[in-house]
gemmi code that builds the backbone of each chain (N, CA, C; Angstrom):
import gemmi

chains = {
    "A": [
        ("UNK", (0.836, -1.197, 0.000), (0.000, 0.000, 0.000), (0.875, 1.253, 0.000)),
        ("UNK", (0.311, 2.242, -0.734), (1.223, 3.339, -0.816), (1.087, 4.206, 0.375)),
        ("UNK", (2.048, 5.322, 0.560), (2.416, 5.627, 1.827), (1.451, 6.697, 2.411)),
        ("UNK", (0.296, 7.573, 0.708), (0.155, 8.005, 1.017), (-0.991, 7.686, 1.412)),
        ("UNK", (-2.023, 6.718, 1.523), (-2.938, 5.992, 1.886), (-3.091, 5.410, 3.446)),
        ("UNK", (-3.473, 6.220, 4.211), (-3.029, 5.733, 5.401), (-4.655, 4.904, 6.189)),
        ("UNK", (-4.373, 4.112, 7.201), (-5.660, 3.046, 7.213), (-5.426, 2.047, 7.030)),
        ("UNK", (-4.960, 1.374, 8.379), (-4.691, -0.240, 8.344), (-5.939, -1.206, 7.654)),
        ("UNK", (-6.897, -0.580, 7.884), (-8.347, -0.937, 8.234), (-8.585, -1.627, 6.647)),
        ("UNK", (-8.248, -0.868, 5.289), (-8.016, -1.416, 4.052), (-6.830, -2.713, 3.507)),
        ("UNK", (-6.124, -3.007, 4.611), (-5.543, -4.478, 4.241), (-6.652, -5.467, 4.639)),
        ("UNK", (-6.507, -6.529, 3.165), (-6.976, -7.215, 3.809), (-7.253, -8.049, 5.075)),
        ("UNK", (-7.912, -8.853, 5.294), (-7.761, -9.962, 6.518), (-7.520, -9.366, 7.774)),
        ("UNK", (-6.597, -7.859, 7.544), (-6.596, -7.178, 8.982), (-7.512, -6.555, 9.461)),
        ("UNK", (-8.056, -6.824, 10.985), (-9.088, -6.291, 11.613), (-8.819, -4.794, 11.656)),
        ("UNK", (-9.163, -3.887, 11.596), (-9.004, -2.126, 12.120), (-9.120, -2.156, 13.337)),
        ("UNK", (-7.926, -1.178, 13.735), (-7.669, -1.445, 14.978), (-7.005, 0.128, 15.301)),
        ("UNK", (-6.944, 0.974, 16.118), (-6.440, 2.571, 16.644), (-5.244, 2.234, 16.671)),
        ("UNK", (-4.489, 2.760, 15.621), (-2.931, 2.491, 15.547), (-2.155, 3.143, 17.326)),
        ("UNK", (-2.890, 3.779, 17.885), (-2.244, 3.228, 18.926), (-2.257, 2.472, 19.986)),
        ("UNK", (-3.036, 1.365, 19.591), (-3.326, 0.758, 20.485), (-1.794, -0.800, 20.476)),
        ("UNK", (-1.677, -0.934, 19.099), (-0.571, -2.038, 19.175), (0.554, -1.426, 19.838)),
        ("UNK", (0.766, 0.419, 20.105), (2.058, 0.962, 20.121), (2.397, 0.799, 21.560)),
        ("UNK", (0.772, 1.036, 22.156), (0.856, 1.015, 23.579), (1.168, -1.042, 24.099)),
        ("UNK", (0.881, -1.378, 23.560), (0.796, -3.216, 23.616), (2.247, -3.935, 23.651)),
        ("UNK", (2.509, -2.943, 21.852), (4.191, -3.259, 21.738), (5.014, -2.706, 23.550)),
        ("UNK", (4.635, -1.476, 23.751), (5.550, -1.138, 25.375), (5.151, -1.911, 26.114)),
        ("UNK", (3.498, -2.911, 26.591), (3.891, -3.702, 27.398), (4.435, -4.513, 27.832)),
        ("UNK", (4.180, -5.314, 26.441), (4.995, -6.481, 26.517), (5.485, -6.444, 24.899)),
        ("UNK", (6.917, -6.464, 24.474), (7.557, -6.974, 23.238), (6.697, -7.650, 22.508)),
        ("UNK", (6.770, -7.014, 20.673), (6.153, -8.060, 19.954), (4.492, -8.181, 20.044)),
        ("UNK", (3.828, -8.049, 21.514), (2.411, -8.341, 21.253), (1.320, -7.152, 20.290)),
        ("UNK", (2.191, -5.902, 19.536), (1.734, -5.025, 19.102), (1.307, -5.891, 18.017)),
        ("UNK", (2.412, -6.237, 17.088), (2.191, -7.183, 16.068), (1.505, -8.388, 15.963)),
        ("UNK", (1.619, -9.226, 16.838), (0.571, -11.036, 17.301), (-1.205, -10.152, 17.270)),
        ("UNK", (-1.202, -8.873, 17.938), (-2.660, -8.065, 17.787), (-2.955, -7.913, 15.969)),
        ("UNK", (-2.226, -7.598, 15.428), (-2.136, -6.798, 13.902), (-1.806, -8.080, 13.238)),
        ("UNK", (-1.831, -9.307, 13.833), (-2.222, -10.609, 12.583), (-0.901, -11.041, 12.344)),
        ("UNK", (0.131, -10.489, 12.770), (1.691, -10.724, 12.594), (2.014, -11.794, 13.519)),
        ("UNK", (1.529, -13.011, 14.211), (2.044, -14.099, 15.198), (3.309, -14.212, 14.906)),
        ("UNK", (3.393, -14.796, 14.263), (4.929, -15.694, 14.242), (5.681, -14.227, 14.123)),
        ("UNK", (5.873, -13.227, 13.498), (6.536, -12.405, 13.487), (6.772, -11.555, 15.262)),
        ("UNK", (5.301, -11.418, 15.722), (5.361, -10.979, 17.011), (6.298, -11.895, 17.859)),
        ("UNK", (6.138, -12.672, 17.796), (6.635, -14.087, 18.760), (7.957, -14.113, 18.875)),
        ("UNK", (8.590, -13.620, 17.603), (10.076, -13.883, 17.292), (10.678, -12.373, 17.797)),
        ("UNK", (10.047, -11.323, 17.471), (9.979, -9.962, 18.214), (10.229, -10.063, 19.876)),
        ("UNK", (9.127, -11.043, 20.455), (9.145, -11.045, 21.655), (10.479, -12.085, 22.049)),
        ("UNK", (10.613, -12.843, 21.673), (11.932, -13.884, 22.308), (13.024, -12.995, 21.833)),
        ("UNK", (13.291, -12.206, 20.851), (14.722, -11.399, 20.370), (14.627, -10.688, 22.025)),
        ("UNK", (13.824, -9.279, 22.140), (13.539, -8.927, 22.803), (13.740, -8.821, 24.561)),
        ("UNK", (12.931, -10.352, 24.910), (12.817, -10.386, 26.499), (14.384, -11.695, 26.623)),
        ("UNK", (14.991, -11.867, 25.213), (16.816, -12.440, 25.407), (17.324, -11.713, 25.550)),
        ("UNK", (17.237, -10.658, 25.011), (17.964, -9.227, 24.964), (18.169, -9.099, 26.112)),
        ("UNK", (16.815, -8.478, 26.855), (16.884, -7.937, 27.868), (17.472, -8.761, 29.339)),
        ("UNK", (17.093, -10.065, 29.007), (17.500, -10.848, 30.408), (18.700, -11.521, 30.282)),
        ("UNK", (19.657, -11.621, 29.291), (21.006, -11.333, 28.953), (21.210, -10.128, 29.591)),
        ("UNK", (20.974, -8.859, 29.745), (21.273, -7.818, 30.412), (21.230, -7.911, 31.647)),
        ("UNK", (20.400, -8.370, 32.073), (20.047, -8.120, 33.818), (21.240, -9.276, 34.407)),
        ("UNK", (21.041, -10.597, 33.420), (21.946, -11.551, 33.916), (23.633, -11.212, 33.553)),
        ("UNK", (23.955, -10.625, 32.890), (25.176, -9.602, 33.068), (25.321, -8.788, 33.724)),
        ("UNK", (24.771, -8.642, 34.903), (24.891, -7.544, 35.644), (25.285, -5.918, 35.168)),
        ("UNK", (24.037, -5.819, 34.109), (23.759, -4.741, 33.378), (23.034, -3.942, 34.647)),
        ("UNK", (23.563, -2.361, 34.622), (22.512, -1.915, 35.466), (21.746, -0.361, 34.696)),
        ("UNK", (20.934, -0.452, 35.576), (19.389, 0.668, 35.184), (20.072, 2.058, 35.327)),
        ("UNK", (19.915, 2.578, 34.529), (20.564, 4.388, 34.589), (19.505, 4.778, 35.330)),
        ("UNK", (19.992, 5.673, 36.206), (19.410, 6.578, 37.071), (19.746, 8.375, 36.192)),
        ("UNK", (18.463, 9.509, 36.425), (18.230, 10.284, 35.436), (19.265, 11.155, 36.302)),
        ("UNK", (20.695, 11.797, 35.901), (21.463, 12.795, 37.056), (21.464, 14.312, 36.727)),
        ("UNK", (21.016, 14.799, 37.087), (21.051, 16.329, 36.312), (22.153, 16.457, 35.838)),
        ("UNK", (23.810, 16.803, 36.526), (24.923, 17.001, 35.895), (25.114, 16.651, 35.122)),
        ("UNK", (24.763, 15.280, 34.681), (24.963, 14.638, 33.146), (23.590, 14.539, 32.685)),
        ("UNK", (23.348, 15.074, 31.711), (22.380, 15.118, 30.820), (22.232, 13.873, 29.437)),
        ("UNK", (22.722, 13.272, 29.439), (22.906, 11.732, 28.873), (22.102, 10.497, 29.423)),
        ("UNK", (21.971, 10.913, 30.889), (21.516, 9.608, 31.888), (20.181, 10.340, 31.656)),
        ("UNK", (19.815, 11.181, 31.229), (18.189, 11.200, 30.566), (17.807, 10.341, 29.507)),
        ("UNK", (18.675, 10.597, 28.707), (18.613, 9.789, 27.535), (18.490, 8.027, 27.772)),
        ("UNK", (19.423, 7.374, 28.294), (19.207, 6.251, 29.034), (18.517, 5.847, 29.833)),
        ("UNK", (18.010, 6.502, 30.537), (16.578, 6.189, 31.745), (15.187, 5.732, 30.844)),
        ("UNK", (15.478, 6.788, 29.857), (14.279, 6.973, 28.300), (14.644, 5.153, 27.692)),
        ("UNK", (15.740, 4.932, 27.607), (16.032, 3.831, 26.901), (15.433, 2.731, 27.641)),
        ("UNK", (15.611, 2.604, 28.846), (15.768, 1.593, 29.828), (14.085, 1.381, 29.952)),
        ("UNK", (13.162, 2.626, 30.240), (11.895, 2.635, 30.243), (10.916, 2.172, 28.519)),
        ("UNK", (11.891, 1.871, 27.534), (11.068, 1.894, 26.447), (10.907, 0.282, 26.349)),
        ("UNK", (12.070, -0.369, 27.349), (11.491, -1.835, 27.041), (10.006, -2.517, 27.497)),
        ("UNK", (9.626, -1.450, 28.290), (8.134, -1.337, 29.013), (8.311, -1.992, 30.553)),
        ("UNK", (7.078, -2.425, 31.267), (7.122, -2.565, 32.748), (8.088, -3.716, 33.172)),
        ("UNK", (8.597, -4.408, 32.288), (9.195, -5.327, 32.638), (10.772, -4.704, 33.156)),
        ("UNK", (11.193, -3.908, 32.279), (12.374, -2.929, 32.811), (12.381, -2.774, 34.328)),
        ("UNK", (11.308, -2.914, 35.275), (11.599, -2.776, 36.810), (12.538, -3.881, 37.412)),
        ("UNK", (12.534, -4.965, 36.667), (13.204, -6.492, 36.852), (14.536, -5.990, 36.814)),
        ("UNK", (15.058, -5.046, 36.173), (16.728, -4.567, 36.121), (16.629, -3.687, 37.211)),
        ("UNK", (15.752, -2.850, 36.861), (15.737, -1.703, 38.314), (15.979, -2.309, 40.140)),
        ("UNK", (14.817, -3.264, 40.207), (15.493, -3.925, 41.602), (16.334, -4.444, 41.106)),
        ("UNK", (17.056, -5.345, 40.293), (18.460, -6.279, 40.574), (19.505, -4.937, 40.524)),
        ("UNK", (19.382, -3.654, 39.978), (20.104, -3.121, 40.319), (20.459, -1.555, 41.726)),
        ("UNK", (19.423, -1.666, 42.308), (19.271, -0.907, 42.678), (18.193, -1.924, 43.962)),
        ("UNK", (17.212, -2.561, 43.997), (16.625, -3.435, 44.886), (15.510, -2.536, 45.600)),
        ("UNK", (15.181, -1.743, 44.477), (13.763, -0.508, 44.424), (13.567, 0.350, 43.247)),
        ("UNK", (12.598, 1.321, 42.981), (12.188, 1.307, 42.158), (12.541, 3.274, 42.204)),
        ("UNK", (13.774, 3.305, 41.453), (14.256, 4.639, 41.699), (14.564, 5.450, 40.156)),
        ("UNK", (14.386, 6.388, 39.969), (14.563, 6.663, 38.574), (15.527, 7.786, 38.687)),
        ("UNK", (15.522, 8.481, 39.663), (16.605, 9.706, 39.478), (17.493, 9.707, 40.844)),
        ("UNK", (18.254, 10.296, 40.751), (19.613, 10.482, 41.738), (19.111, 11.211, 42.484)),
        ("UNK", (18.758, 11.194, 43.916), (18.333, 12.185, 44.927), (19.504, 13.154, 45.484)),
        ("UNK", (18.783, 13.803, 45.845), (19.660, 15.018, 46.641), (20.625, 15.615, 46.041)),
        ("UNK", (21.547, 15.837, 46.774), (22.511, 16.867, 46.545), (23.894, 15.902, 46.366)),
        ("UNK", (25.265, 16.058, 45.839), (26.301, 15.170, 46.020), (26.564, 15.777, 47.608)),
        ("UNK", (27.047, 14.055, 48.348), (26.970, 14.059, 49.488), (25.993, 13.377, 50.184)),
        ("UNK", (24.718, 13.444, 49.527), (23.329, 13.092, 50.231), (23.848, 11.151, 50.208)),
        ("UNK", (23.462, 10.810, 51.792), (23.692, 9.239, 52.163), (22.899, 8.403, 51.085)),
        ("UNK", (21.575, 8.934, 50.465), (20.716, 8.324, 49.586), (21.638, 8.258, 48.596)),
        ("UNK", (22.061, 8.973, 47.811), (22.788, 9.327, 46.210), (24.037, 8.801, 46.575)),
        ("UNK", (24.874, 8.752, 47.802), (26.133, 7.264, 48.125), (25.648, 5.888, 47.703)),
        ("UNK", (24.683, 6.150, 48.724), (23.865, 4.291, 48.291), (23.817, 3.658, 47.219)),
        ("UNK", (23.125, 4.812, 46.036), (22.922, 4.108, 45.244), (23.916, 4.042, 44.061)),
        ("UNK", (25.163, 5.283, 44.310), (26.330, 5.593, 43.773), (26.887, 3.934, 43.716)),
        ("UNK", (26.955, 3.559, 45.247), (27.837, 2.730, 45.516), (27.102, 1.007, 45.042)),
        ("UNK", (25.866, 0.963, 45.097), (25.133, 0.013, 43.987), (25.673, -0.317, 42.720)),
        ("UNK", (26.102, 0.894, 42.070), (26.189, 1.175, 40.543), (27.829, 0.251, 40.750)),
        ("UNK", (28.632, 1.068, 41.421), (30.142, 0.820, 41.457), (29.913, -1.016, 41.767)),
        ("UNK", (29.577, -1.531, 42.384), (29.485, -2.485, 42.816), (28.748, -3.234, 41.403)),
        ("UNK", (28.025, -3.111, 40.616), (27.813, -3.737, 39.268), (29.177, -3.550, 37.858)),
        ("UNK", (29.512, -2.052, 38.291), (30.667, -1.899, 37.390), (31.916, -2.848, 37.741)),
        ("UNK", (32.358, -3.378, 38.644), (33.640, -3.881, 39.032), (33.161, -5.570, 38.402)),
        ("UNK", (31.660, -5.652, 37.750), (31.778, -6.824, 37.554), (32.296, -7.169, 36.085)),
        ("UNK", (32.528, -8.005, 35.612), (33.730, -8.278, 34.199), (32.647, -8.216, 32.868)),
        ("UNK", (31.453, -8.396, 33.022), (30.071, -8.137, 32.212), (29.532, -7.489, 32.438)),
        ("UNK", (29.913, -6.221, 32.813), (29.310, -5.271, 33.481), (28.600, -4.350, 31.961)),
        ("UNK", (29.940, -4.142, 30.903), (29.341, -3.577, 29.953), (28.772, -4.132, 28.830)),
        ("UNK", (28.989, -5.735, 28.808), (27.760, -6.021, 27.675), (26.454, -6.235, 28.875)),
        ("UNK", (26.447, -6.279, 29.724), (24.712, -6.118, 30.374), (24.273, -5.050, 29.929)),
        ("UNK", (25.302, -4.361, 30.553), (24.775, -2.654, 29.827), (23.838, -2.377, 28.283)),
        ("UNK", (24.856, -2.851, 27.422), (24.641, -2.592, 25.814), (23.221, -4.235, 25.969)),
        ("UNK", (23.624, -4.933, 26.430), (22.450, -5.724, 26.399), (21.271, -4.954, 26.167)),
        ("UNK", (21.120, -4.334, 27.741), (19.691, -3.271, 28.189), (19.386, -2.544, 27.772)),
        ("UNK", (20.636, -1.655, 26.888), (20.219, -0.218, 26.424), (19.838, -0.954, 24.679)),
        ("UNK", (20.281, -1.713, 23.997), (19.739, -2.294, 23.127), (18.452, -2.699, 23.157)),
        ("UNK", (18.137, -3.593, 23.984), (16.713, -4.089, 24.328), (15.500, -3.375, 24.501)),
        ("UNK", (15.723, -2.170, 24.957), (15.530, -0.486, 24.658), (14.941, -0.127, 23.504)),
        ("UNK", (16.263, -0.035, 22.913), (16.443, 0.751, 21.341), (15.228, -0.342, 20.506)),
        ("UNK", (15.616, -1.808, 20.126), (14.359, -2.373, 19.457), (13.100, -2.376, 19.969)),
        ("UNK", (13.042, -2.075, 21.183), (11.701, -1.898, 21.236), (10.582, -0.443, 20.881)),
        ("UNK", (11.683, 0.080, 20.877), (11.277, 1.704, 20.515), (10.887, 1.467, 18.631)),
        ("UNK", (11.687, 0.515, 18.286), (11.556, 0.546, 16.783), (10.714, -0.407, 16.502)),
        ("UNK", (10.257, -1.583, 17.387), (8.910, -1.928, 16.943), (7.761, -1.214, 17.667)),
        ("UNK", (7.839, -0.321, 18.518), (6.649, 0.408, 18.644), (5.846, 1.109, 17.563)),
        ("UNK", (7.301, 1.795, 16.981), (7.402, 2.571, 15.492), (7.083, 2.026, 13.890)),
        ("UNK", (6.831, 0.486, 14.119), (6.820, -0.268, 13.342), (4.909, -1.030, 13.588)),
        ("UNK", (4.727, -1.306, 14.641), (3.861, -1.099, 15.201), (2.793, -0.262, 14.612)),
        ("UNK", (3.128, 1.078, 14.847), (2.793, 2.138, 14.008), (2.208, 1.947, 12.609)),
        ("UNK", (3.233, 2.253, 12.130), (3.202, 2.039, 10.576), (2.638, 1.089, 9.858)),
        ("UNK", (2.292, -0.240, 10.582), (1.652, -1.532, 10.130), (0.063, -1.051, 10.577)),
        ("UNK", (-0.360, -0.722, 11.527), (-1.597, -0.213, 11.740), (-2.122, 0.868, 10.908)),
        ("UNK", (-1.721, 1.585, 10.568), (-1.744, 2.818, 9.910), (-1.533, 2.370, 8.266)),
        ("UNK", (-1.488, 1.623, 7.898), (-1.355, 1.012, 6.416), (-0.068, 1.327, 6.162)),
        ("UNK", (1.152, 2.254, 6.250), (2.195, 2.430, 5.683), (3.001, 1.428, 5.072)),
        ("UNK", (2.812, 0.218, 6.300), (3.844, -1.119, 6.235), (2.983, -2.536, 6.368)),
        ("UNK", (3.067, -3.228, 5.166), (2.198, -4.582, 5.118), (2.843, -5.160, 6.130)),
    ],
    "B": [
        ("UNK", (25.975, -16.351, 33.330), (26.416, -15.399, 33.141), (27.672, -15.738, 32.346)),
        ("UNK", (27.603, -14.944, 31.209), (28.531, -15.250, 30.636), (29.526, -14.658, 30.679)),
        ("UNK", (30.662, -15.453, 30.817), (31.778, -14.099, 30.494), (32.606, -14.344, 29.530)),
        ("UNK", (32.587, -15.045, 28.614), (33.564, -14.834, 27.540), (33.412, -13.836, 26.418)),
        ("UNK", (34.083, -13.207, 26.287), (33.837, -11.933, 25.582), (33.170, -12.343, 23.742)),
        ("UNK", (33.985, -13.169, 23.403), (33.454, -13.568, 21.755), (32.264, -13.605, 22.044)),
        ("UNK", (32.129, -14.854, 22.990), (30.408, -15.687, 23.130), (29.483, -14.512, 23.000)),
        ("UNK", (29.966, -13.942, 24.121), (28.716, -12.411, 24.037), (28.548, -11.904, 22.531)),
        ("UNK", (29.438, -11.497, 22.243), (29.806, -10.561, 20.693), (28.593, -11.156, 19.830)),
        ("UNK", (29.436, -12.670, 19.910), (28.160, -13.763, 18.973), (26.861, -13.668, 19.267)),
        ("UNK", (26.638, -13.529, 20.780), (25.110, -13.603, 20.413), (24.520, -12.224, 20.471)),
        ("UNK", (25.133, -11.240, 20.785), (24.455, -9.953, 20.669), (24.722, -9.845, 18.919)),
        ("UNK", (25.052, -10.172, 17.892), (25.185, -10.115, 16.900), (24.297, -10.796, 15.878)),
        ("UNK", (23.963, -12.112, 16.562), (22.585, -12.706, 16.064), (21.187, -12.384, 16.494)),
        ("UNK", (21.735, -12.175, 17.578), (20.247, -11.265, 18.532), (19.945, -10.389, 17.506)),
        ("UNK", (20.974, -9.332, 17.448), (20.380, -8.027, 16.360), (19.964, -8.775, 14.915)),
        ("UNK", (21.104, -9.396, 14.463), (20.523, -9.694, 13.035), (19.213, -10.122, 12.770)),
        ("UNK", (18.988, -11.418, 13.931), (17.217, -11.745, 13.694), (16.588, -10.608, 13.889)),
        ("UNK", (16.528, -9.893, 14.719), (15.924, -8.468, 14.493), (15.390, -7.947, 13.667)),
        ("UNK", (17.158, -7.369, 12.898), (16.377, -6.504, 11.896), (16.405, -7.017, 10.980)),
        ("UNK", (16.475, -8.783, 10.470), (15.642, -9.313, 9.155), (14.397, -9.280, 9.539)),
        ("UNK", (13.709, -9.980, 10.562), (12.245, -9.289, 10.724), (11.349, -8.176, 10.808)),
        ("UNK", (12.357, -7.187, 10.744), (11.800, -5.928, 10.928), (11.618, -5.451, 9.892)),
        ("UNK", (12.788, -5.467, 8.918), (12.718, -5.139, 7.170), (12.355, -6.129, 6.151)),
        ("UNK", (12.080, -7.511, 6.220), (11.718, -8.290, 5.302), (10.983, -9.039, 5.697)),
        ("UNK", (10.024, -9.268, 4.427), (8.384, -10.276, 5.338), (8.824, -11.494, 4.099)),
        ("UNK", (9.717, -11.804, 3.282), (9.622, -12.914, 2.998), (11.166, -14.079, 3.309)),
        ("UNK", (10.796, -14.970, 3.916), (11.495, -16.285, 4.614), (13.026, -16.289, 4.097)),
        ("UNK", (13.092, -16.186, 3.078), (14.602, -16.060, 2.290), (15.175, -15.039, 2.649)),
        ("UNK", (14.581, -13.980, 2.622), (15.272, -12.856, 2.422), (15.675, -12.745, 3.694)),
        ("UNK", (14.492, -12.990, 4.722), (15.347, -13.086, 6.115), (16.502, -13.884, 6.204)),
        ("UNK", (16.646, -14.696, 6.151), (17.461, -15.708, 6.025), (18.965, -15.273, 5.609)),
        ("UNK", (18.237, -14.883, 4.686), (19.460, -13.909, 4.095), (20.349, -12.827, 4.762)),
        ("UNK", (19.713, -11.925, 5.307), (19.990, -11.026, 6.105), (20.216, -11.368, 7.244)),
        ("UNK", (19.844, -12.510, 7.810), (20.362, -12.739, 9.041), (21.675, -13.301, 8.899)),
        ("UNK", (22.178, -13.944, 8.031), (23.577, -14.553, 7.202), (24.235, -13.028, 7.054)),
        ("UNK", (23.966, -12.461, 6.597), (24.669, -11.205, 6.224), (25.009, -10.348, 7.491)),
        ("UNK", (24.072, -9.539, 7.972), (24.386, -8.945, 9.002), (24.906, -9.956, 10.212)),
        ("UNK", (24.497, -10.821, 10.497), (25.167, -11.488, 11.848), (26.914, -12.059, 11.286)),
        ("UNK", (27.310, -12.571, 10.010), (28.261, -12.473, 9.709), (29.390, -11.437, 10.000)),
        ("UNK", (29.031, -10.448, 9.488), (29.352, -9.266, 9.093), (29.463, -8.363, 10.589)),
        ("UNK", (28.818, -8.192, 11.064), (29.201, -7.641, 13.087), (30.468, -8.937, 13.462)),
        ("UNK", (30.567, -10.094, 13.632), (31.101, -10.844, 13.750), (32.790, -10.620, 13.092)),
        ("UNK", (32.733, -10.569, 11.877), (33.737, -10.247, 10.964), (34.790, -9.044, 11.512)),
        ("UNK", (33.809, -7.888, 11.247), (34.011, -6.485, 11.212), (34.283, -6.450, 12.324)),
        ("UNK", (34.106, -6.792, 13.470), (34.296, -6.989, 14.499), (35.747, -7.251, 15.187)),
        ("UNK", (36.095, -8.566, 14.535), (37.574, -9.020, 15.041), (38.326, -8.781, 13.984)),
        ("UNK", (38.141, -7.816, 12.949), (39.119, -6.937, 12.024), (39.707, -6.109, 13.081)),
        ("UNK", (38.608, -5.427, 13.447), (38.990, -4.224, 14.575), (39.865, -4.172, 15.162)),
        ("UNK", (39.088, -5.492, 16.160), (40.246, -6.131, 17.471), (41.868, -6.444, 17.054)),
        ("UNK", (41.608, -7.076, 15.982), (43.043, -7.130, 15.209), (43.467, -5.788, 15.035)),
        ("UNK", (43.399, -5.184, 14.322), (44.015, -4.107, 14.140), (44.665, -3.144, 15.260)),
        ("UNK", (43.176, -3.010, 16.291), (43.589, -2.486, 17.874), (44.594, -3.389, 18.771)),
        ("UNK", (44.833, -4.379, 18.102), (46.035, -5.031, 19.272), (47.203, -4.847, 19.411)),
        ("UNK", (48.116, -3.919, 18.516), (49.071, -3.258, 18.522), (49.208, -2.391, 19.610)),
        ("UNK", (48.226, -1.571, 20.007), (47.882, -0.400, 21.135), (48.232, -1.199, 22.464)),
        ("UNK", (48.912, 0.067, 23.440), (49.089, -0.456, 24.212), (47.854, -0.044, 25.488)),
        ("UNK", (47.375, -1.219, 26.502), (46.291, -0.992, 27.089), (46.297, 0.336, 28.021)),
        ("UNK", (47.106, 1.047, 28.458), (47.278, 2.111, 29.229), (48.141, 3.110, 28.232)),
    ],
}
model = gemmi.Model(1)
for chain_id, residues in chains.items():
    chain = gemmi.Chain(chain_id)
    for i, (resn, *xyz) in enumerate(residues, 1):
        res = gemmi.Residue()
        res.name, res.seqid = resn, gemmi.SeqId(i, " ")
        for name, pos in zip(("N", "CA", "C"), xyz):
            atom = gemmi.Atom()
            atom.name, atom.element = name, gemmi.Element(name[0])
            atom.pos, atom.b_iso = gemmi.Position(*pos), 0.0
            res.add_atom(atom)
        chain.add_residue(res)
    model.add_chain(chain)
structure = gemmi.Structure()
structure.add_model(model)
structure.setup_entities()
């Protein structure tokens, strides 16, 4: 279908469906945007790339960016870490053992040691940075089948 | 937990490739294809690198 034709609703066999509804589906869980939009086997394989990705990460002692004002990057990564959807809390406690998204206080503050010293304590491990690239990958594709997601609902992409 | 550094390489390299043959191609070959290609090819390009960077000294 051409691009400029937009309206999942005109492929065949596909039910019409509010293109954002697979986008929001794709963030819950990997892949189920597509298994909704008639894509199974494609969703399925989405979802196992996906939740390997990600639990290769956690089991590398990959850890969860926390958002730090001074560095303006660990925004960017917090964004990453949150696009694999709710399941991302599973890294958050193994790395942190609560559910924290930004660096508290001030440098100095006993809270922002704690969890300083969390982080250091995952870095000294020898897989420390493919967990990392694991997680922040696991991230990144899921952001691009949300986007894909998209575009298949919306007629752009058979 | 793995720690051998290739092993990882390898499978974060097939990880991606199945990826993005499913993401860009809906017919069976072509995936196939692309997953041969790109997972090759990270793999390859890869320990060119390492080769090349092993001259350097670590500090």
């Amino acid at each position: 279908m051409p691009d400029d034709q937009p309206g999942g609703a005109a492929v065949p066999g596909r039910v019409p469906v509010d293109p954002w509804i697979p986008c929001v589906l794709t963030w819950l869980l990997p892949g189920l945007g597509h298994i909704v939009l008639g894509k199974r086997r494609t969703g399925l394989v989405f979802m196992a790339v996906v939740l390997i990705t990600f639990g290769l990460g956690v089991a590398s002692d990959g850890a969860a960016s926390l958002i730090d004002t001074r560095q303006p990057l660990t925004l960017l990564a917090t964004f990453d870490n949150l696009a694999v959807g709710p399941i991302e809390v599973i890294s958050r406690y193994a790395t942190y053992g609560r559910m924290v998204y930004r660096l508290p206080g001030e440098e100095g503050d006993a809270r922002q040691a704690g969890l300083t010293e969390k982080v250091r304590r995952r870095i000294r491990s020898v897989t420390y940075e493919y967990g990392n690239t694991f997680l922040l990958t696991a991230g990144l594709m899921n952001m691009l089948l949300i986007l894909d997601a998209f575009d298949i609902a919306t007629g752009r992409k058979d | 937990m793995i720690r051998s550094h290739f092993l990882n390489m390898v499978i974060f390299s097939w990880l991606v490739a199945v990826f993005f043959a499913y993401l860009t191609q809906s017919d069976g070959k072509d995936r196939i294809r692309v997953i041969l290609i790109i997972g090759t090819s990270m793999g390859v390009i890869s320990l060119i690198v390492a080769y090349v960077m092993y001259p350097f000294p670590l500090r």
